[in-house]
N, C-alpha and C positions, 0 to 999 in steps of 0.2 A: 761389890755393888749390888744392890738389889737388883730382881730379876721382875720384869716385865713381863703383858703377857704375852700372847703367840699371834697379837693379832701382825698382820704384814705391814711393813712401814716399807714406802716407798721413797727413795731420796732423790730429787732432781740437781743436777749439776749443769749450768747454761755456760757454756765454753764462747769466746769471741777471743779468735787468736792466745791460744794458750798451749800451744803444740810444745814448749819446752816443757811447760810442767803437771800436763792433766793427767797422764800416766801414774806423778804422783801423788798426784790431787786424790785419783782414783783408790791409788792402795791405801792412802791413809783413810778414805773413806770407809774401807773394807777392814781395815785393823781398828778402827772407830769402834766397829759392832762386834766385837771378836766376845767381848764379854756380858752379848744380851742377848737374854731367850728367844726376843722377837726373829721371827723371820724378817727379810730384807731385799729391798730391789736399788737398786741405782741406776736412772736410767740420764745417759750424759746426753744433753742437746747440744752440738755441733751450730753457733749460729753464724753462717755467714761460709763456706768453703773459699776461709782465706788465706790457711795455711796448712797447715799438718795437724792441727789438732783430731781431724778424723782418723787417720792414718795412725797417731799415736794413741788413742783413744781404744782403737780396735783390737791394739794390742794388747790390752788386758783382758785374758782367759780367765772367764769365770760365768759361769751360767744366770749369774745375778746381775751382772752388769750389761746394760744394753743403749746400745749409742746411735743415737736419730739424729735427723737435721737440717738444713735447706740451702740452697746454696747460696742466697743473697743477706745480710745482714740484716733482723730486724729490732734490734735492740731485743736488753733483759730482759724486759716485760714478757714478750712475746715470746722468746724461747722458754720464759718458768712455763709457762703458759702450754704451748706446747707439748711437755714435757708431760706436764701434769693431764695432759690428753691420752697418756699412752699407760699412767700408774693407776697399778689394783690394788694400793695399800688401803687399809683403814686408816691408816697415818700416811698422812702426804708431806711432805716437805724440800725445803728447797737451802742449798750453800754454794756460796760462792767460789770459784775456780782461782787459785794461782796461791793458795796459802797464806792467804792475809789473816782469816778468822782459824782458829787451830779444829779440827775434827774433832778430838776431844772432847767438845761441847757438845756434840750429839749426842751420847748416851746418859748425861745431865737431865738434858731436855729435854728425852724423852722419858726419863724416867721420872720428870715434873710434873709432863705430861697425863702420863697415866696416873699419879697419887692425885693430881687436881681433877682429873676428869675435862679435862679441858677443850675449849673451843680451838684456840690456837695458843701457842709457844711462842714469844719470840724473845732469839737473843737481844740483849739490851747493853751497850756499852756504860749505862746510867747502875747497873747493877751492882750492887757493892761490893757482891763478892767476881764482878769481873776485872781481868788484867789486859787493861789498852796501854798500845802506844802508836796515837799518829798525832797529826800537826795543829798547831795551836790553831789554826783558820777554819779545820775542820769542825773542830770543837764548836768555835764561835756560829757556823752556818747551822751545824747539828742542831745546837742548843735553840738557835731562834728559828730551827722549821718547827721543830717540836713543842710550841709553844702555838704555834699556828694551829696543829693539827690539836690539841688541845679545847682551842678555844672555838676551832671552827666544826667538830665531828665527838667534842665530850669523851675522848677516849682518854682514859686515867694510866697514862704510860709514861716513859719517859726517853725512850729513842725506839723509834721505826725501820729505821734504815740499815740496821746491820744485813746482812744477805746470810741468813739462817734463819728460819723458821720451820714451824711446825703444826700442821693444820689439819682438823677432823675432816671424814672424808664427806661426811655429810654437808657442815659448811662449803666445800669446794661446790658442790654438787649444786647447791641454793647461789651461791658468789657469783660463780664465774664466766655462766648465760647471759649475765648483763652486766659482765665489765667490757670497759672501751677502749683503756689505757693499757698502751702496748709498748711504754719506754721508761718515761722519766720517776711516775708515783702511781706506778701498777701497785707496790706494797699495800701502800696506806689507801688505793683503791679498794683492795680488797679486806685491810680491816673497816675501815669507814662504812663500809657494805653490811658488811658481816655483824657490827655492833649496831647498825639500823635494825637489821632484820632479826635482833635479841639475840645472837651470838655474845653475851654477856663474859664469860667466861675466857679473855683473854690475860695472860699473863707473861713478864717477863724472865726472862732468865738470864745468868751469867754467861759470859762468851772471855775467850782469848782473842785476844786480837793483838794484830802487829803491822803497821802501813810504813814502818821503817824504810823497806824493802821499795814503794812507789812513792815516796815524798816526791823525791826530784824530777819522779816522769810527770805530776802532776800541775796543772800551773794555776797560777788564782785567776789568768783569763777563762782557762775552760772551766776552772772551779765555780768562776760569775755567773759563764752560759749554763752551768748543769743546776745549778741552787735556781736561776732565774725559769728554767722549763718547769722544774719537777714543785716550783710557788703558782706557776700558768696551769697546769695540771692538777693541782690541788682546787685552787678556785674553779676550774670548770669540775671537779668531783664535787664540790662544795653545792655548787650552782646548779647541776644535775640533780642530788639527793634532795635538798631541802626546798628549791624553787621550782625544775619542771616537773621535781618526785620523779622522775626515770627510774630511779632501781627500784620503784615499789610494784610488786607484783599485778597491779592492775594496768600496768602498761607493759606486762611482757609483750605484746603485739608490737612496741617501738624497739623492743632489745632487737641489737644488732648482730645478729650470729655469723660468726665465720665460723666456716665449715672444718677449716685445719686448728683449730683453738675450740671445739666443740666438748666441753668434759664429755669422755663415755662413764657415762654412768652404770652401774650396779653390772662394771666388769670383777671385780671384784672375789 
């Protein structure tokens, strides 16, 4: 594999009940980077202390890995979120917990990352050279949000929602002062953002993916409730950027800061 450089990549990991398997969510994260120059942080957010996944979390020794969290559940959003409050990478990024997107894909991505120069990474099940397998309904929702997000924010992509990305730490730094969304389409919040404010430079990549594994836990009623929030979510990002202008920098005085989601900047 080609080698990368030495800048610090930080990787957020958002846990919600996943105490059987974040241990080894974890190591495969850490055999992920075995073959790249960069240095690395993993740092796991804990959302919600609703099961063991603190406890088993902690038990991976490694001076790179570090595990935060709170104890009430506040959805993905707010844990990448979170997360991305306590990383000093130049590269920030964020994967999903319980081994549905394969680890593998990280050093893909990042090493995309650095030959494009890139604003953000994201894996893309739309990618040709990627290998999916989940359910025919998925498909059909995927296909007609992303046509949305298209037509409603001009961004030339073609899936948003896999939970793997990869983002400059500078964009974080301009984003994420004036994001609002803390659950359903925190993602496409914050590219929607990012491509207002000339963050140009967005690209997809390949991913592994496998939903085999939660077909059956998933059902088309909460499939209906999670596509109907995260289309209510988009129209009010929609509604924000383009009608009150809120993410444009002459209203930072209305961005709404919480103080636990505040990026620290130029920790670094």
């Amino acid at each position: 594999m080609k080698k990368t450089n030495d800048r610090l990549v930080s990787i957020i990991i958002p846990v919600y009940k996943q105490g059987r398997t974040i241990r080894r969510d974890i190591k495969n994260c850490i055999d992920a980077f075995q073959g790249v120059s960069s240095p690395f942080e993993i740092i796991v957010v804990i959302d919600g202390m609703l099961d063991k996944s603190w406890q088993e979390a902690k038990k991976v020794r490694d001076d790179r890995v570090h595990v935060v969290g709170y104890k009430t559940n506040h959805g993905k959003g707010y844990a990448v979120r979170f997360g991305m409050a306590y990383a000093k990478g130049e590269i920030i990024g964020f994967m999903d917990a319980g081994g549905d997107i394969k680890t593998t894909s990280l050093p893909l991505m990042l090493e995309q990352f650095e030959f494009q120069d890139a604003d953000i990474v994201i894996g893309s099940k739309r990618h040709p050279q990627s290998k999916v397998n989940y359910p025919w309904y998925r498909k059909i929702t995927s296909f007609g949000y992303q046509v949305c997000v298209k037509v409603f924010f001009g961004i030339n992509i073609r899936d948003s929602q896999v939970g793997m990305k990869l983002y400059k730490r500078k964009v974080l730094e301009d984003v994420l002062p004036r994001m609002l969304v803390k659950e359903f389409a925190f993602d496409i919040e914050i590219l929607a953002v990012a491509h207002h404010l000339g963050y140009s430079k967005i690209y997809e990549a390949p991913i592994e993916l496998d939903f085999s594994g939660v077909q059956s836990s998933i059902t088309l009623q909460k499939l209906f409730f999670t596509s109907f929030a995260m289309f209510r979510d988009t129209l009010a990002i929609f509604y924000r950027l383009y009608i009150l202008r809120y993410y444009d920098s002459a209203n930072k005085r209305k961005w709404r800061f919480d103080p636990e989601l505040n990026f620290r900047v130029n920790t670094g």
